[in-house]
Every structure is written in structure tokens, then in C-alpha cells.
N, C-alpha and C positions, 0 to 999 in steps of 0.2 A: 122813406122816400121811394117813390116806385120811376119806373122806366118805361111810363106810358107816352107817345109821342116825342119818343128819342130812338135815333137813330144809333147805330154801332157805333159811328167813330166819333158822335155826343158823347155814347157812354163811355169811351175809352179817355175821352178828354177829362174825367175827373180821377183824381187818383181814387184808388178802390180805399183808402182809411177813411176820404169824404164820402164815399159812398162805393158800397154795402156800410163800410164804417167797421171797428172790430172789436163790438158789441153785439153782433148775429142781427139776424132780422126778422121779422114778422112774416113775411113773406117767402118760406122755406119753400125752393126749388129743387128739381133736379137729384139724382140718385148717383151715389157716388158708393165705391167701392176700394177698400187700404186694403193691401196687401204686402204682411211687415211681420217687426217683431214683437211677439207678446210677453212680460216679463213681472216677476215682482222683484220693485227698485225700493231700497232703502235709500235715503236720503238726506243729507245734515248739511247744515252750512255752520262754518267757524267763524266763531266771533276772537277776534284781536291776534290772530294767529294765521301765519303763511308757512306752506309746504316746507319753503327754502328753511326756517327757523330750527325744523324738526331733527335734530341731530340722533333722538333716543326717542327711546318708550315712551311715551306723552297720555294720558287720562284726557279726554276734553270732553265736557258736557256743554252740549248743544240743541241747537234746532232739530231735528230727527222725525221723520216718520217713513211708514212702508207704505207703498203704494203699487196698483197692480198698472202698471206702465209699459214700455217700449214704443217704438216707433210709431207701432200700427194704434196703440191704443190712443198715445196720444193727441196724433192728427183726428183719431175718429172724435174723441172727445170733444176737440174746437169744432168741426166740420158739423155736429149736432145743432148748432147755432144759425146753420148756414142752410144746410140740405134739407130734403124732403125723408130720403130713407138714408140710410148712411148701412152699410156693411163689414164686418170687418173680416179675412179669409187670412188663417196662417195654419199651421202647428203649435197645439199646446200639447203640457206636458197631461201625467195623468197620476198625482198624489194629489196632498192634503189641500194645494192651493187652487187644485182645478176650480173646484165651486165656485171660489170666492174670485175668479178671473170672469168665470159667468156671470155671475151677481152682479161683480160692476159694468161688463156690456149691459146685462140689462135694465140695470139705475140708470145709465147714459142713454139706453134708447138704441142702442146697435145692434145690428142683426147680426146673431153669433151664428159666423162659418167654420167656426175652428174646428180641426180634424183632430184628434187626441190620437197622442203616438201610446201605445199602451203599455203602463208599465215604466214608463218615463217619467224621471223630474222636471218637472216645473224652470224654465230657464230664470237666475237672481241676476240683479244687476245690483252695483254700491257704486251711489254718486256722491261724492264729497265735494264741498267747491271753499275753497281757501276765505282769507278777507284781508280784502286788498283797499290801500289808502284810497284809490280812486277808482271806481268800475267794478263789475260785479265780482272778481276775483279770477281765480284760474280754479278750472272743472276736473276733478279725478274722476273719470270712469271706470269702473272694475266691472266687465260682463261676461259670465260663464260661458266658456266655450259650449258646451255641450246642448246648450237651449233649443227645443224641439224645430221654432220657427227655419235655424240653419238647414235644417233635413227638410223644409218642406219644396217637396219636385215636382219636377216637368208634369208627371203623371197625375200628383192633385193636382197642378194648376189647370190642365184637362180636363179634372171630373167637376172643377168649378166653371165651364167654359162658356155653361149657359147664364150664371150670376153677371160675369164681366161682359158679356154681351148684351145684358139689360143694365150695365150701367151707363149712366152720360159719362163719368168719370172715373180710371182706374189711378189710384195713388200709391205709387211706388218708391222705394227710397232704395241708395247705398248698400246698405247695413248687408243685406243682400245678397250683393258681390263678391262680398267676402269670403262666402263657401260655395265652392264648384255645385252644390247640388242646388243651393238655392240660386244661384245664379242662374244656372239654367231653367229653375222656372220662370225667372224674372223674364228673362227673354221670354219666355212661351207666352206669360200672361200679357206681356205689351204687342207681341204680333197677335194674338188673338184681338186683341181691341184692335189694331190695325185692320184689321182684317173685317169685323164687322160694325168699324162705324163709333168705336166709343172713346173717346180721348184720354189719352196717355200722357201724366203727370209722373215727373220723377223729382225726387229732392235730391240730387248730389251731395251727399251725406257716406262717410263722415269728413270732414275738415281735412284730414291728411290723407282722406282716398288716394292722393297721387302715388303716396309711400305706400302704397297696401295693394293696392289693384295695377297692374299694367294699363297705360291708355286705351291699347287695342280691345280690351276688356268691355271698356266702357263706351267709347264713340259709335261704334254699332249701335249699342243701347238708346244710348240718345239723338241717335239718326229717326228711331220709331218712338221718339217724342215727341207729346204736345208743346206742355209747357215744363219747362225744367230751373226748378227753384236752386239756388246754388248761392255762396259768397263768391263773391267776383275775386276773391283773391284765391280762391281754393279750383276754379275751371283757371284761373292765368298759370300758376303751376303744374294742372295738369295737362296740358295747354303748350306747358314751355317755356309762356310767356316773362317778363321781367314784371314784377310782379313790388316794387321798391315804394315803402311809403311817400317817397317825395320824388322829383325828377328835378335835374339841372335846370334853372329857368325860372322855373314855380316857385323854390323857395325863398329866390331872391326879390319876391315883390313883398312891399309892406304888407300890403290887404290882397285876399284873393279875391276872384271872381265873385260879382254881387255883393259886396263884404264881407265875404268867407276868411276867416283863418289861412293863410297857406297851405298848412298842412291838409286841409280840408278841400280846397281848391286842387289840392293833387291827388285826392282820391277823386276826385268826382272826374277830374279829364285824365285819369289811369284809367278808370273803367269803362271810357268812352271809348278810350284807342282802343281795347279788345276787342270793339263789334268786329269789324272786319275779319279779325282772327277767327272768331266763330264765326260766323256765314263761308270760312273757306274749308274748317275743321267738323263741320257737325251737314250735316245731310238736311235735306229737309227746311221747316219755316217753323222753326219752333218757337212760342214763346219764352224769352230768357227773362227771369225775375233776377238778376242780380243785387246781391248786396252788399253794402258797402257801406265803412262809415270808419269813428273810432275803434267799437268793437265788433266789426263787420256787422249790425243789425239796424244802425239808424235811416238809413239812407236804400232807395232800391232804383233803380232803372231797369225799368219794363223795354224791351225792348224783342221787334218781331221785323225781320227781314220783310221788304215788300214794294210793288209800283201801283204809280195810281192809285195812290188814295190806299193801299191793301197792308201796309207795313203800321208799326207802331212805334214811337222812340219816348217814352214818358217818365222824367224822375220826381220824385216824391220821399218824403219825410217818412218813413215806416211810421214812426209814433213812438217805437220805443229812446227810453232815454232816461236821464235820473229820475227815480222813485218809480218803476214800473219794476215789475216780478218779471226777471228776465226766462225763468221756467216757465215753459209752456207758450213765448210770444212767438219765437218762430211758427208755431202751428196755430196759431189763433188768426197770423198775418197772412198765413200759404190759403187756410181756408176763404177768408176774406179775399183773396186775390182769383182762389178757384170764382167762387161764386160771381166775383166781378166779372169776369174773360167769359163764361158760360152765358152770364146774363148778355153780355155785348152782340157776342156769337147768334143769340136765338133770337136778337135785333136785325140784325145783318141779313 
């Protein structure tokens, strides 16, 4: 479906799962540029066993494979569906798995910026994720501290300054913040796109950033954002906010709103009452993707401060839900939502 004789706030009136939709499009737009972590992740999921049960030494044969992943690669991946060039800029390591990290930018189609630190391992990640009676389980992540991406600085994000100035979009995440040096590029590489015009995407990642990062860390950051993807329950914590599955009130009606479940009816008006909080906590007119659901991923409200006609308030179904590969949806959704917001914009 194209977006011939529609207006911006036509397009913004359908949710982006109706359209772009989050199967990519025919119609690759727009140049977008991640800037993250590169890594090779082993990966198993457990059949009929949970973390808690694990008293000892345990044998489990499983689902398992390695894959060359991390933040940055991931999002490039989905975002290949969506854009026209897609880029990806970080620090890799420089052994046996350098190749095979290029090989797969170049099977996906991405333009490899990566700086090789020399002499340097390759950053592993080990994701284990349990199996739980209902929902996708609970996620162990093991990621080597030492992973090149951490070290990458102010000064590459500088000698990449002309890449992020030709792109429409730069995609930043969390992960980031973690270490002072990479930190400081992040800042660099988002006032750069401020600076010349190219919109700044961030994912509020990871989940308990609140425990890891000081706020003051982060609310700058997000002041020189566009759009910033986050669970609504991970910005109310760091935030301050009350942040409680259910509220007094709500759970005492049979049915909630529209015939919502209770419980469901008070995520949806918990994450409503925080607009306010952000428009008084965060600078600027950013796009907020929040979401929100049972496992924070069902449910999103788009939301964009504004008058006359210039604001946005849209909730909508993400798509995910039983029988969906919950690996890899967050970034299949963020991309689909870029390309939605970019397409509205070049309407407007």
C-alpha cells in the first residue's frame, strides 16, 4: 500500500502494523544508520525446565545455535525490510570471528562501518531463556564485558560524522550508556544529527537501565531525541513514577474498558497517566513508542506532544502475542514504526 494522496495525519491515523505492516515493504525508503553493539550470541531455549528448579549441575540439551548479533546488528537486520541503505557503525573485535561478522553484514545487505580495535577479541554474548507455563519465559543474558563496541568514542563518532549527516535516521540504543566512553559517543553521534538535520532514534534499553545508569545520565540524551522506543514501565521507573500492575479503582470493575480484562484496562490508563510526566521530564517533542501489555510487547501508544493539529496520541495492538518468535520482534516493530513516522513526516 503506498501513501499517494495522504496527508501526514492520514498517515499517522493508521497504526504502522496496518501499514508499513511488519513484513517490510516493496517500497524501500530512506537511509538509516545503527549505531550499537556487535556481538557473537549463543543462544538455547529450555524445554520443561525453569531457572528457579536449578538447585545443581544440570546437562540440558536444547534448542541452541550461535549467531553473530547484538543490538546494532539486530535492528540492522529487521530495518533491511524497510530502508533503502541501512548502515551499521560500532567497534569490532579483530580474531577468528571478525570475518564471519562481515559476511553476515554483507548477506543482510549492510553497509559495514565497523572500526576493528586491533588485536582485540571479538565481544560473546550467552542468552538462555527458561520455559515457563505461560509466556515466553524469563531471559538470562551473560555479555562479556570487555566487547570492543564498549570502547567505541567520541573521536570515531567524529571521523563517522559525515555517514550520520547523510543519514535520515540515526538508531541509538541503551546498551551504550553503560560505559563512560561509549557513552560519550552516544552523546556526540546524537548532537551531531541535531546539528545537521537527521533524526535521532533511541531504544531505552536495557529494562532495568534505571538500576545501572543515573537519570541525569540519560534525560539529556533524550532531550536530543526524535523518537525514543521504550516499555512504559521501564521510562515510569526511571522516571520515579508508580509504576503498579493494577490501581485502586480498576480492579474493582468486572469488565474493563471496551471489554478489556481489568488487569489490562489498568495498563492501558497507567500508561496514559505518564504522558504528562514526560512532557515535564524530557525536553523537546519527541516521539514516545511506549509499550505495554502482559509482557510489556503487546500493546504500544505512540504518543507526540503538540497544538493544532501538530501532536500525535495513537494506541494499537504491536501484533505480538501467542505463537510469535518473541526474538527479534522488538526490532522488526521499532523498524516498522521508523519507516511509519519518516513516511508521515516527508507527507507533512
Amino acid at each position: 500500500m503506498g501513501t499517494a494522496g495522504v496527508d501526514a495525519g492520514e498517515a499517522t491515523a493508521r497504526p504502522p502494523v496496518v501499514w508499513p505492516g511488519l513484513d517490510g515493504v516493496t517500497d524501500r525508503r530512506f537511509d538509516l544508520l545503527v549505531i550499537g553493539d556487535v556481538r557473537l550470541e549463543v543462544r538455547a531455549e529450555l524445554h520443561g525446565m525453569r531457572f528457579t528448579d536449578l538447585t545443581a549441575d544440570r546437562l540440558a540439551y536444547a534448542d541452541a545455535s550461535a549467531v553473530v548479533a547484538g543490538t546494532a546488528v539486530n535492528m540492522a537486520r529487521s530495518a533491511t525490510g524497510y530502508f533503502r541503505h541501512v548502515g551499521l557503525f560500532t567497534r569490532i573485535g579483530d580474531d577468528d570471528h571478525t570475518e564471519s561478522i562481515r559476511r553476515e553484514l554483507s548477506r543482510l545487505g549492510v553497509r559495514d562501518l565497523c572500526r576493528v580495535d586491533a588485536g582485540m577479541p571479538n565481544g560473546v554474548a550467552v542468552m538462555v531463556r527458561d520455559d515457563a507455563p505461560a509466556g515466553p519465559g524469563v531471559r538470562l543474558l551473560i555479555a562479556a564485558q570487555n566487547a570492543p563496541s564498549r570502547r567505541l568514542s567520541e573521536a570515531d563518532v567524529r571521523r563517522a560524522a559525515a555517514e550520520i549527516r547523510a543519514a535520515d535516521v540515526v538508531f541509538l540504543d541503551g546498551y551504550a550508556l553503560l560505559s563512560p566512553i561509549s557513552r560519550a559517543a552516544t552523546y556526540a553521534a546524537a548532537r551531531i544529527a541535531n546539528e545537521s538535520g537527521t533524526l535521532v532514534a533511541f531504544d531505552l534499553v536495557p529494562h532495568d537501565i534505571d538500576g545501572r545508569v543515573p537519570m541525569c545520565e540519560v534525560l539529556p540524551l533524550l532531550a536530543l531525541t526524535d523518537v525514543i522506543v521504550t516499555e512504559a514501565a521501564t521510562v515510569a521507573r526511571l522516571l520515579g513514577a508508580p509504576h503498579a500492575a493494577a490501581k485502586q479503582g480498576v480492579m474493582g470493575e468486572p469488565r474493563g474498558s471496551g471489554g478489556r480484562p481489568p488487569e489490562e484496562t489498568a495498563r492501558h490508563a497507567e500508561t496514559r497517566e505518564l504522558l504528562p510526566l514526560l512532557d515535564r521530564s524530557v525536553g523537546g517533542r519527541p516521539l514516545w513508542l511506549l509499550r505495554f501489555g502482559e509482557t510489556n510487547l503487546e500493546n504500544v501508544l505512540a504518543y507526540r506532544r503538540g497544538q493544532g493539529g501538530e501532536g500525535l496520541l495513537l494506541e494499537y495492538a504491536s501484533g505480538y502475542g501467542e505463537g510469535i518468535e518473541r526474538a527479534g520482534f522488538g526490532d522488526r516493530l521499532a523498524s516498522c514504526e521508523l519507516y511509519w513516522w519518516l513516511s508521515a513526516r516527508s507527507l507533512g
